[in-house]
C-alpha positions as CSV (number, residue, x, y, z in Angstrom):
1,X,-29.0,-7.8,102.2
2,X,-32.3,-8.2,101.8
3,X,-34.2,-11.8,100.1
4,X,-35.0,-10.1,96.6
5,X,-31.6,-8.8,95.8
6,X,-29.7,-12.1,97.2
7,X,-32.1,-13.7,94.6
8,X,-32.0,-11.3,91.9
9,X,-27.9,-11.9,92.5
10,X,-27.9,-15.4,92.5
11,X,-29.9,-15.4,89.3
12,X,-27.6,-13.3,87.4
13,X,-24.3,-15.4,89.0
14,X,-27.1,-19.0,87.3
15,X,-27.0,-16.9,84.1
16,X,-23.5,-15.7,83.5
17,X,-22.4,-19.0,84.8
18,X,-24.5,-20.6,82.5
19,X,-23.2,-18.0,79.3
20,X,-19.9,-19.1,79.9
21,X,-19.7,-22.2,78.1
22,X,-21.9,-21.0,75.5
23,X,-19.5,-18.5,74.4
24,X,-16.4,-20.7,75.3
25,X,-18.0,-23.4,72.5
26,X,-18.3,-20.4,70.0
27,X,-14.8,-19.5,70.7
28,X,-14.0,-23.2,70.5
29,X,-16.2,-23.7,67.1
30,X,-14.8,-21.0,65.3
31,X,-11.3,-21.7,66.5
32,X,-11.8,-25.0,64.8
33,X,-13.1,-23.6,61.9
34,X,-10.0,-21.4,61.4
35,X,-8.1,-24.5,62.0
36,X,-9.8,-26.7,59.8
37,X,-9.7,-23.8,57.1
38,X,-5.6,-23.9,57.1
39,X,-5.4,-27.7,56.4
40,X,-7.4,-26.9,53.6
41,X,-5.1,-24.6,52.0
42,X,-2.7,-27.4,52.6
43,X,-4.5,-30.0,50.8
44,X,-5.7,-27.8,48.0
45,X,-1.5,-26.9,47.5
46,X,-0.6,-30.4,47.7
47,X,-3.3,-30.7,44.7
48,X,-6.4,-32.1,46.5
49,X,-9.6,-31.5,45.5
50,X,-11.4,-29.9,48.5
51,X,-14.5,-28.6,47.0
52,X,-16.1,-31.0,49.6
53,X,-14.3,-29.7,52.6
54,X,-14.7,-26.0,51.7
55,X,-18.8,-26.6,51.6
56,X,-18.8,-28.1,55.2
57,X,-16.8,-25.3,56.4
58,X,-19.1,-23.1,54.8
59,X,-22.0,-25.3,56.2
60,X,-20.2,-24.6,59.6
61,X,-19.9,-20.9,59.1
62,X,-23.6,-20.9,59.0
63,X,-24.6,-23.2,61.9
64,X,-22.1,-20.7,63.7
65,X,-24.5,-17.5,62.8
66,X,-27.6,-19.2,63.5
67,X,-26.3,-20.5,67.3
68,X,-25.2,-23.9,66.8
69,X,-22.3,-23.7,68.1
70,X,-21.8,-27.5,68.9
71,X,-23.2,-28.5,64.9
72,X,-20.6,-25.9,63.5
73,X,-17.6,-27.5,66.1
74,X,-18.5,-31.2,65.3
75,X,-18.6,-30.3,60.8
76,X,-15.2,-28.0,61.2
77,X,-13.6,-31.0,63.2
78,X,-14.5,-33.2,60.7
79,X,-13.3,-31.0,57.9
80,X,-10.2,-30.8,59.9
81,X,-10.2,-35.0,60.0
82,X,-10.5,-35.0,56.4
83,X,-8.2,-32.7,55.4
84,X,-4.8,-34.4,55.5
85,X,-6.8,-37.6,53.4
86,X,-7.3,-34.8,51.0
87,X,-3.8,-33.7,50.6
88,X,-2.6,-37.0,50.4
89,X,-4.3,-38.1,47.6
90,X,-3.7,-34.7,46.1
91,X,0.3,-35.7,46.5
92,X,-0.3,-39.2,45.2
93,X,-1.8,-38.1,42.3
94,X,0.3,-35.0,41.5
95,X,3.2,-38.0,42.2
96,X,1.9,-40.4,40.0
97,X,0.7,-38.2,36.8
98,X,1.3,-34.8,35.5
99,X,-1.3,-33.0,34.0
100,X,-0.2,-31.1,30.3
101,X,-2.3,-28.9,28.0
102,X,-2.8,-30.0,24.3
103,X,-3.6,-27.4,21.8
104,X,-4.9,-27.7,18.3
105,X,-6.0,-24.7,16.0
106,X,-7.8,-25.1,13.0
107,X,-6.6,-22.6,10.0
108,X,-7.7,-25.1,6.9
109,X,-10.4,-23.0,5.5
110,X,-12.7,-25.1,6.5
111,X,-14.4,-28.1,9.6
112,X,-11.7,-30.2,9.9
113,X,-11.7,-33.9,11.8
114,X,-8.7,-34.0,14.5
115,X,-7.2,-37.0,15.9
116,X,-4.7,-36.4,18.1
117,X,-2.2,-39.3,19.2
118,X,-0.3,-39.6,22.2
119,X,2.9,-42.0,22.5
120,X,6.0,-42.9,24.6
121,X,9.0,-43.6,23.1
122,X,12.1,-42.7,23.8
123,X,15.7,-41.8,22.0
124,X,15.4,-44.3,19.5
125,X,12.1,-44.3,18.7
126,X,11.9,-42.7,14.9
127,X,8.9,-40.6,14.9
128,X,7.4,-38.9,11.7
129,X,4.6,-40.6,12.7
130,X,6.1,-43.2,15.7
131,X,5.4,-46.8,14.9
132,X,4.0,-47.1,18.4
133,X,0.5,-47.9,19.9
134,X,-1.0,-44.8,21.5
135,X,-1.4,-44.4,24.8
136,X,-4.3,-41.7,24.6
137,X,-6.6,-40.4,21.9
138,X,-8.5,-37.8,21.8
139,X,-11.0,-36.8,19.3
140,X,-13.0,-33.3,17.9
141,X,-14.2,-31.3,14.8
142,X,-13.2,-27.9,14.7
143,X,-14.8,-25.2,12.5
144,X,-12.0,-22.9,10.4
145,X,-10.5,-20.8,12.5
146,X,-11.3,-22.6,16.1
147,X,-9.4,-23.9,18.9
148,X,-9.1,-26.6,21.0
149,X,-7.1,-26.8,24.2
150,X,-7.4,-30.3,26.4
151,X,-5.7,-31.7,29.5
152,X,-3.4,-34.5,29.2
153,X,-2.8,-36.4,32.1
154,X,-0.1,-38.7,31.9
155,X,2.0,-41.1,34.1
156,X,5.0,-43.3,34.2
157,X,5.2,-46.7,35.5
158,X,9.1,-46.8,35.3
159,X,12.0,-44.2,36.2
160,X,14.2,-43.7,32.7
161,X,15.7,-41.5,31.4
162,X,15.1,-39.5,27.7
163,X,11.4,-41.0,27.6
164,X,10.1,-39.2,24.6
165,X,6.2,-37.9,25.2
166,X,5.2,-38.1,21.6
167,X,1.6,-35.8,20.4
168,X,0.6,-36.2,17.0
169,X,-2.0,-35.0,15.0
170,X,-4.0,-36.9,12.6
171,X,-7.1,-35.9,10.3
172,X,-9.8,-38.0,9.0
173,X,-9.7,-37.8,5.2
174,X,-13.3,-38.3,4.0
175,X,-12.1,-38.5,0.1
176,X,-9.8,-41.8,1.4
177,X,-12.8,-42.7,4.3
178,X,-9.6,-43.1,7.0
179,X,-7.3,-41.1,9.7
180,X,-4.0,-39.9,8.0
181,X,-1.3,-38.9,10.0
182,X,-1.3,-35.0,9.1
183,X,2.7,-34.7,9.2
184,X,2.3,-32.5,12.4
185,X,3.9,-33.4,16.1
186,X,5.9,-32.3,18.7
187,X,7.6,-33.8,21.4
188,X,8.5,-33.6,25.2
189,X,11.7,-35.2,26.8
190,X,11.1,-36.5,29.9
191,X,13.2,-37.8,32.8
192,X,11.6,-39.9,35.4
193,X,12.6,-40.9,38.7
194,X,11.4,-42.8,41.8
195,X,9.6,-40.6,44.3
């Protein structure tokens, strides 16, 4: 064999030799980025926010295309660490409170002030209004003929049973200058138990 092509050999052996890795870390970085992208279906089902996590794994998508392998590795891994944080305090929250919509329509004829009163009672509380202290308010003007739909997040610090979720509305009455209780509610029964 002569010099030149023992050289020319060896050179090409150096360079796919030296390939390798590089396209075992792109294996590696999208692997993780496929990994990392399943735990964060996980925590967004388990009612995380990830938001975060789905703009580093974007982030790594792109230091993928443009050849940083090892930069797109190290942000999926990360994504990957943070993932399972996520869910859990997805669960905790989705544990602790549960999220309801409120909606109020406005068919007076004309803007109308809405107060709207949220209260826990339960089986013996008499309601038409509830002598109880809210535990949320929420306030808004509605034109004739407008909506308003709001969440209500609410939580129980004790398991019971029958707890009455008690949503009022109210109007401020600007002949009288006060909030009235506008003879409309409903009402949700709720059992709660320990997790």
């Amino acid at each position: 064999m002569r010099a030149s092509t023992a050289l020319a050999l060896a050179c090409a052996l150096v360079i796919a030799i030296a390939l390798v890795p590089a396209r075992a870390q792109e294996g590696d970085a999208k692997r993780a980025i496929y990994e990392a992208f399943s735990l964060v279906v996980e925590a967004h089902e388990a009612g995380g926010d990830v938001s975060e996590l789905v703009e580093k794994l974007n982030k790594a998508i792109e230091l993928l295309e443009g050849g940083d392998e090892r930069g797109a590795l190290e942000l999926a891994e990360e994504a990957a660490r943070e993932a399972p944080l996520v869910a859990e305090e997805g669960a905790r929250r989705t544990r602790e409170a549960m999220l309801l919509y409120v909606y109020v329509g406005n068919h007076m004829g004309r803007p109308m002030y809405y107060v709207v009163q949220v209260k826990v009672g339960d089986r013996e509380t008499p309601i038409d209004p509830a002598p109880l202290e809210p535990v949320a308010t929420f306030e808004r003007v509605l034109l004739h003929n407008s909506t308003w739909i709001f969440p209500l997040e609410i939580s129980f610090d004790e398991p019971g049973l029958n707890k009455r979720l008690i949503v009022e509305l109210w109007i401020y009455n600007e002949t009288a200058g006060e909030v009235q209780y506008h003879g409309k509610w409903c009402q949700l029964w709720i059992n709660v138990t320990r997790p």
